[in-house]
N, C-alpha and C positions, 0 to 999 in steps of 0.2 A: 333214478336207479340205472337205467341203461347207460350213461356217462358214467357211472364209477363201474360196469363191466367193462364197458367198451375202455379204461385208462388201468384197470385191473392187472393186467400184467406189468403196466411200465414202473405204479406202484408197487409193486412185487418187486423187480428188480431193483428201485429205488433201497426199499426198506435192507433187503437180501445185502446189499454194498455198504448201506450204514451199518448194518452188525457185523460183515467180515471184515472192515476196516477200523472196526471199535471207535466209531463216533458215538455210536449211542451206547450209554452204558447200564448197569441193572445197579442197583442201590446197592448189594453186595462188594460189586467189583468196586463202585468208590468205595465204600466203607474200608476195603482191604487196603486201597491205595492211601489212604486218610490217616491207617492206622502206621503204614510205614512213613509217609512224609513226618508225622509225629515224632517217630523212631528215627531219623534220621538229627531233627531240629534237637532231641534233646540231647545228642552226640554233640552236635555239633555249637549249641547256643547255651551261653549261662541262665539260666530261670530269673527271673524281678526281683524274689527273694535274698538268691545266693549275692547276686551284685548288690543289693540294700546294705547287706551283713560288710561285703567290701568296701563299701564307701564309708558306714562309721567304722570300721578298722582305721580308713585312711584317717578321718578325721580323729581320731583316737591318739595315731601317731604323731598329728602334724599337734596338736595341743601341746601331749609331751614330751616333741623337742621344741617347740616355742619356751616351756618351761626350763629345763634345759638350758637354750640360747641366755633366758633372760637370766639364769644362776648366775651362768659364766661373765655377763656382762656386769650383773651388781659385784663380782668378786673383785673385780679388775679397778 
């Protein structure tokens, strides 16, 4: 008990620099930061979804101009 009086204040100022430098944070303060990285990613990045949906579009295309190609070549 007398070593944690006697380091007591250096603990103090320890703790006092990690919260006015925001190393340590309170669940809040991430949760707010959490909720904007979110809000930022879904500006910025397409969803799994939306690119699934574009890839059979592509695939969709390349079929029917394969069909397409091959009309033109049995016409000829």
């Amino acid at each position: 008990m007398e070593n944690l009086i006697y380091y007591s204040p250096v603990i103090i100022v320890v703790l006092v620099f990690l919260i006015q430098e925001r190393i340590v944070v309170t669940p809040e303060q991430l949760e707010k930061k959490h909720r904007e990285i979110l809000k930022d990613v879904e500006k910025k990045f397409a969803t799994i979804n939306s690119f699934e949906d574009l890839k059979c579009q592509f695939t969709e295309m390349k079929d029917k101009i394969d069909k397409i190609y091959d009309c033109i070549i049995i016409s000829k």
